[in-house]
N, C-alpha and C positions, 0 to 999 in steps of 0.2 A: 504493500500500500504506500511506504513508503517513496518507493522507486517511481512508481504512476505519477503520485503528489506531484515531485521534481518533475517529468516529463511533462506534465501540463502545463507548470509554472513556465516552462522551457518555451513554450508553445503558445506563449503571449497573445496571439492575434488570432487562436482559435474560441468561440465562445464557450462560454461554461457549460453550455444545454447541446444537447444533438443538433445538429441539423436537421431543418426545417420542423421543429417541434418547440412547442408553443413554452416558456416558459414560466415555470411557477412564481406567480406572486412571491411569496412567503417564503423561499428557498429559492432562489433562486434572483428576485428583484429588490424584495424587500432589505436581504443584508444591504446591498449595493445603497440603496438610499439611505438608507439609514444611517452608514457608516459617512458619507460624503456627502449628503444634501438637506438630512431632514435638519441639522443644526440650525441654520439659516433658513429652511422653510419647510419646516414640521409642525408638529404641533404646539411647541410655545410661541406662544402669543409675542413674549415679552423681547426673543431674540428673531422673531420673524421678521425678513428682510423683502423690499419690495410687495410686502403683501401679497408675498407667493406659499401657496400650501402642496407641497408633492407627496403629503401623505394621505390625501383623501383623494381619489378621480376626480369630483369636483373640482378642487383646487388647483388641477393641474391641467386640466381638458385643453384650457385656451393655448399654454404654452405647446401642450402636445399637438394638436392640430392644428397648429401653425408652423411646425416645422419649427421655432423657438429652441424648443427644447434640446433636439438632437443637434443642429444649430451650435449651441452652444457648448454641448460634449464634446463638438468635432475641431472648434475654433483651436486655430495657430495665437490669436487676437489676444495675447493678455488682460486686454480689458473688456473680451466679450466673453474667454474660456471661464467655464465652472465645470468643474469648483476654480475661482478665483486663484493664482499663483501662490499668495499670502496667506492663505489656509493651510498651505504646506501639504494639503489634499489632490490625490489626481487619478483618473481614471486608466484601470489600462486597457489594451483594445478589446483584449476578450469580454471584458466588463463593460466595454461602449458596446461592442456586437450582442453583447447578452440586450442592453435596454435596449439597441434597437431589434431585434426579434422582439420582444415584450411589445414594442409598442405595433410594429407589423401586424402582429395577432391580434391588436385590440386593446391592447395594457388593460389589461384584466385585474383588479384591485379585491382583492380577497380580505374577510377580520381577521385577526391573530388568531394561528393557531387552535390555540386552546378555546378557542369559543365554536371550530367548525364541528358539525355535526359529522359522526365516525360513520362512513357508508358501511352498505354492507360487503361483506367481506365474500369473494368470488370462493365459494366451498371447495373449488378445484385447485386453487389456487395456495402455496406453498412461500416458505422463507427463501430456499432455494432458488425458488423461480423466480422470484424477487428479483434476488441478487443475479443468478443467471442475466434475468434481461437486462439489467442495467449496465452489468459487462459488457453485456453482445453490444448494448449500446452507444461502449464505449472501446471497440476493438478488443475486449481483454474476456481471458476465460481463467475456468477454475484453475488452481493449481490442484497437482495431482493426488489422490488423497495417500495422507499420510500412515506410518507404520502405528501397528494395531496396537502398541507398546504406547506411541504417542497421544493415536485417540484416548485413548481410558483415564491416562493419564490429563489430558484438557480435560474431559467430561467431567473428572471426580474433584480436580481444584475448582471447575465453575460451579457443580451442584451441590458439593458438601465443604467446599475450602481444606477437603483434607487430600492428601496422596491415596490411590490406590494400594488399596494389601496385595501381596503376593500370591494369593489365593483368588483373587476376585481379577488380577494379570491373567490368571494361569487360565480360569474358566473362561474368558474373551476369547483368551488363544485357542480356545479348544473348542470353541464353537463355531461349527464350519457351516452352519445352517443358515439360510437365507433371513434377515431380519436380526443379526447376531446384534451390530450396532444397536438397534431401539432395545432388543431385549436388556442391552447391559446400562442401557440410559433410566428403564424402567425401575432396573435393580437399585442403580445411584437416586433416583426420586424417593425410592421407596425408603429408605435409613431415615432415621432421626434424623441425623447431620443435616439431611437436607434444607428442613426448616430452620435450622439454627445457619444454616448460609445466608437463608432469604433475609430471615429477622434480621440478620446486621445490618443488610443496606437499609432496610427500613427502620430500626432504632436511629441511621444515621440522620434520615428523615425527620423523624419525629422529636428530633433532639433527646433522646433519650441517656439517662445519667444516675446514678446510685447515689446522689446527695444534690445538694438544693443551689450551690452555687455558689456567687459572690463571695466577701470574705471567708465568713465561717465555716460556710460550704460542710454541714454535718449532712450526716445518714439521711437519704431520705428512700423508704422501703417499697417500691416501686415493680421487682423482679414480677410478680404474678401477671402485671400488661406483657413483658415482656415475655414469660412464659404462653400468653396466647397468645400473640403474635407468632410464637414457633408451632402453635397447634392450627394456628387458620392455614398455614404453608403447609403443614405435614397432611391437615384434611381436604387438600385443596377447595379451601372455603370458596366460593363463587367472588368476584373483585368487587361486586356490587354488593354484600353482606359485607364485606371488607370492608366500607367506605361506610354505607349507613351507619354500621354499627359504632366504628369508632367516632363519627361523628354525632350522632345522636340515637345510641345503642337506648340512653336511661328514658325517650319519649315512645320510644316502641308499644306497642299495647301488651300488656304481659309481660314487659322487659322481666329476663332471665340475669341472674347477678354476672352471665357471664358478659352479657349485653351490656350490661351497666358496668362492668370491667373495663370493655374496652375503652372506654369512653377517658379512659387512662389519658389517652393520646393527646386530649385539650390543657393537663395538668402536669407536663414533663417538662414547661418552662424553670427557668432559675425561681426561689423565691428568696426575699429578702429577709432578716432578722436584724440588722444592726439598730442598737439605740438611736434616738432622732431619725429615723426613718418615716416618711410620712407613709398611711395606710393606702391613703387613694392613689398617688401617685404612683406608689407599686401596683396597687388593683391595675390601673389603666396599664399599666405596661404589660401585665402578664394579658389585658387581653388583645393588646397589640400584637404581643406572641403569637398568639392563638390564630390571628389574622393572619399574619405575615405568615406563619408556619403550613396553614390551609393553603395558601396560594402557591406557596411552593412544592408543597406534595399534591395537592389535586389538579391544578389547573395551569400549572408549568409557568406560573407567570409571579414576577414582583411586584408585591404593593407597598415595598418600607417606603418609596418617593411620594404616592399619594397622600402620605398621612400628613403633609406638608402643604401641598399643592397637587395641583392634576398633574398625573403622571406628562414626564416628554415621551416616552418611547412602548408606553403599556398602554393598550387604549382602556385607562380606569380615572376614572377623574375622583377629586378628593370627595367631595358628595356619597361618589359611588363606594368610596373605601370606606364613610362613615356610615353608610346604612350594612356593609357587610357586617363593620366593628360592633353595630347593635346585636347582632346574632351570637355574639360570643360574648357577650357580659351580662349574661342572664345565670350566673352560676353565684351562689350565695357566699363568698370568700372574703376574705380578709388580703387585705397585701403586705399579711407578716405571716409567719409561722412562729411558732413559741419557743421562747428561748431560754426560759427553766423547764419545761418538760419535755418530753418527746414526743407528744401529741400530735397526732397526722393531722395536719390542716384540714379544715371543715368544707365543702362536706367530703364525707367518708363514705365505704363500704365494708361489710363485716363480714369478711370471707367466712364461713361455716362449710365444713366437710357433711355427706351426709345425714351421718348419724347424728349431730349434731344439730341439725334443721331436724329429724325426726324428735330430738329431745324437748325442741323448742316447739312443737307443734302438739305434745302432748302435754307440756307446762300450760298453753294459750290455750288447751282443752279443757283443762283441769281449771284451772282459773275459772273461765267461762259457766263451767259446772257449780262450783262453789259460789260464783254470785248471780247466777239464777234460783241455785237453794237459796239464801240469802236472801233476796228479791220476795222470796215465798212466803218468808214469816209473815204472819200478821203483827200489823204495828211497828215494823222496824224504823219505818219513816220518823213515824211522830216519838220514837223514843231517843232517836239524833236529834229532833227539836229540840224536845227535852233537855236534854244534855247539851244542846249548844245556848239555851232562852236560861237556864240556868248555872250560865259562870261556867261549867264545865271543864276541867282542864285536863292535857295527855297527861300521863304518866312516862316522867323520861327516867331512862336509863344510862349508866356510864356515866363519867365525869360532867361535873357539872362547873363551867366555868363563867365567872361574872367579867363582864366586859364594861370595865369602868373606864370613861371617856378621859382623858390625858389634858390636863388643865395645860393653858398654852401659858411658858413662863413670862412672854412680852405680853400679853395682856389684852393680845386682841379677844379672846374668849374669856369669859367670866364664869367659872366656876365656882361653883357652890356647893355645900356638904346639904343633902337632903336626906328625908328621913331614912329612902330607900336609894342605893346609889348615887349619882352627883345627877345635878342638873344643869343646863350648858346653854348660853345663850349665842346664838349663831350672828354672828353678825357680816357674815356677806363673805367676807374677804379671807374667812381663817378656818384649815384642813379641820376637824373631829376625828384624833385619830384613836384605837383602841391600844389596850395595854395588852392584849392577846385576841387570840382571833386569825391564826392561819391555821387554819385546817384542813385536813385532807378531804380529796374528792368524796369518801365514804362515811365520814365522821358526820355523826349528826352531833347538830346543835340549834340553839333559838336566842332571839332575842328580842325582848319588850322595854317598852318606851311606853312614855305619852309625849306626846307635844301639842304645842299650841302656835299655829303660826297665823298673826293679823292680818294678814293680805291672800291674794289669790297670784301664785305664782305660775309663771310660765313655763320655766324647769328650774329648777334649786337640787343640790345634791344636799342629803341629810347628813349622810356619811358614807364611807366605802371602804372596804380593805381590798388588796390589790395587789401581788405582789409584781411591779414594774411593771406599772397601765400595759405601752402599746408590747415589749418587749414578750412579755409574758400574753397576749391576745385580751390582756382583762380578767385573767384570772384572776376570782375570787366573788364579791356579793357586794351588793350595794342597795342605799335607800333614797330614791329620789320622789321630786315632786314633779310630778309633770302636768300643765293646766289644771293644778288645783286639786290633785288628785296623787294617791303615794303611788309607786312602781318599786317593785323588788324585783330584784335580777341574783339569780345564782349562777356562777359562770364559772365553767371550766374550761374552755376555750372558745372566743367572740370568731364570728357569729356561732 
């Protein structure tokens, strides 16, 4: 392939396309524009010269059937050739003969790629044959095929990344039966390995990584997407349950946990943990991720340019990148992960092995049973009245600890010794912090108050413990006022 390359380069003033055959937009015109013309009369606005556009047909009709255009590829005239001298850009003949064939034919303007509709595929029609025609097309044929040593050897680095054993050499060699090649490609599909070849390119894809990134960059436990990603290759999942899924396995009807697995693929961005980190500004990045990451595994195209302005070279305008970016921040997240525990960023899923959904399915049985008997007593209702209409209180177990409010030594809070615990007066500007009160996830406990506050508040914090607000996600409990109204939050990890 090598050898060809040079010989065509050699071969300057032959065009890039066969003779007498119509040239592809998009492969075949579009590099060429793209690279030497659309700078100065593409799609930005801002460096468009002459108020010429040669990346729409529109934009370019007048100059083409006028003769202008070729005209101007052809000039000796420094001041009429384009590309322009000063550009340091210039066409060479094969690439003038290629536009003009293109324009001969009709200059045919095609959308990118990625947006054409995939025909359908000629059933008789083969890779070989492919390639066959485009040789015959281009004077050249196969080379001769290689020793059976060599095939097996290609086959087994491309489908499993590992070398052929000695055993699986020896039974190639020994198959003198017609269809020996497919048999031994069938056998290389068939291994494990092979899914774990495919999964690499695509982990490369999907940004795929065993911890979270940026500085700290701890553990983050991810293997199980990773793990089916090697099982949709090893069961040749269909390409189209491929893509649903991992893009929106968990809105399927009946999503299956392994559905809601894949879904992995939108949550394999970097996240952040360092202190003064702000939460949103990470949120939006990681769904800029999300964006940019889609466009380049599904639809072969770049959108990090849009997120600024409309794309010059990707026909996506910033609009169109903001109404994508609405599809991918519909997910309830945080833009930290926590940084005293190990708690998987919310939300989660709870892998269970079978028997373990069967255990949980007879708990949520059993349950169900018990407050239907329950439901059954007469009177059960009115004797929880009862006990709530009179004072009623639980009975707690385990250590009992009093959380006495921390008098502030400067003097913004007034504390006072009351009959029952201290009494505190809030005055806007100063924390109520507790003298104990970190608890664990599982640790029960309570606490009572009264208060009294004169006005009607729009949100006031009463108080919170917290160990390191954003660092930690918020973990721990707090007492607000929100319009007028108290709000308790127990948190082990926001949201």
């Amino acid at each position: 392939m090598m050898r060809r390359t040079l010989a065509t380069l050699a071969v300057s003033a032959a065009p890039l396309v066969a003779s007498g055959a119509a040239p592809d937009y998009n492969f075949d015109v579009r590099p060429i524009l793209s690279d030497r013309c659309f700078h100065c009369h593409g799609p930005d606005a801002a460096d468009r010269k002459a108020k010429l556009r040669l990346d729409t047909r529109e934009g370019a009709r007048d100059v083409i059937e006028s003769g202008e255009f070729l005209a101007r590829i052809d000039s000796h005239d420094p001041d009429e050739r384009m590309p322009p001298p000063e550009s340091n850009l210039s066409l060479s003949d094969a690439e003038r003969a290629t536009l003009r064939q293109w324009i001969d034919s009709g200059y045919e303007y095609k959308e990118h790629w990625a947006f054409l509709p995939v025909g359908t595929p000629d059933p008789g029609a083969s890779i070989d044959q492919f390639i066959e025609g485009r040789l015959a097309a281009e004077g050249l044929s196969l080379q001769p095929e290689a020793r059976r040593e060599t095939l097996i050897r290609r086959v087994a680095y491309d489908l499993t990344g590992l070398p052929p054993t000695l055993e699986e050499i020896d039974a190639f060699l020994a198959d003198a039966g017609a269809g020996a090649y497919g048999r031994m490609v069938d056998r290389m599909l068939a291994k494990p390995a092979y899914g774990e070849r495919m999964a690499s390119h695509w982990m490369d894809i999907a940004r795929y990584s065993d911890s979270y990134g940026y500085q700290v960059d701890r553990d983050r436990f991810v293997w199980p997407w990773r793990d089916w990603v090697i099982r949709a290759f090893n069961d040749n999942k269909p390409y189209d349950a491929f893509v649903v899924e991992q893009m929106a396995g968990d809105m399927l009807p009946g999503a299956t946990d392994e559905q809601v697995l894949a879904t992995t693929f939108h949550r394999l961005h970097p996240q952040k943990v360092e202190g003064g980190s702000v939460e949103e500004e990470f949120r939006v990045e990681y769904v800029a991720d999300r964006l940019h990451t889609f466009g380049t595994a599904f639809l072969g195209l770049t959108l990090e340019c849009s997120r600024c302005h409309d794309h010059k070279y990707d026909p996506v305008s910033q609009k169109e990148y903001y109404q994508l970016f609405s599809y991918f921040q519909n997910i309830d997240e945080s833009g930290l992960y926590s940084y005293f525990t190990n708690a998987v960023p919310t939300p989660t899923l709870a892998l269970i092995d079978d028997g373990q959904r069967e255990r949980q399915a007879g708990l949520r049985a059993a349950v169900a049973e018990r407050e239907g008997a329950l439901a059954a007593v007469p009177g059960v209702g009115d004797r929880f009245a009862e006990w709530r209409d009179g004072g009623g209180e639980a009975e707690l177990g385990g250590e009992l600890l009093h959380l006495d409010f921390e008098a502030d030594p400067g003097g913004g809070n007034s504390a006072v010794e009351g009959k029952v615990g201290k009494a505190v007066r809030l005055s806007g500007d100063d924390a109520v912090g507790t003298q104990v009160g970190n608890f664990k996830r599982t640790q029960p406990f309570s606490i009572a108050l009264w208060m009294q506050t004169p006005e009607r508040k729009g949100r006031a914090v009463v108080f919170h413990r917290s160990r390191a607000w954003t660092d930690a996600a918020s973990r721990g409990y707090e007492l607000l006022l929100e319009d007028g109204r108290l709000k308790w939050s127990l948190i082990h990890f926001w949201p």
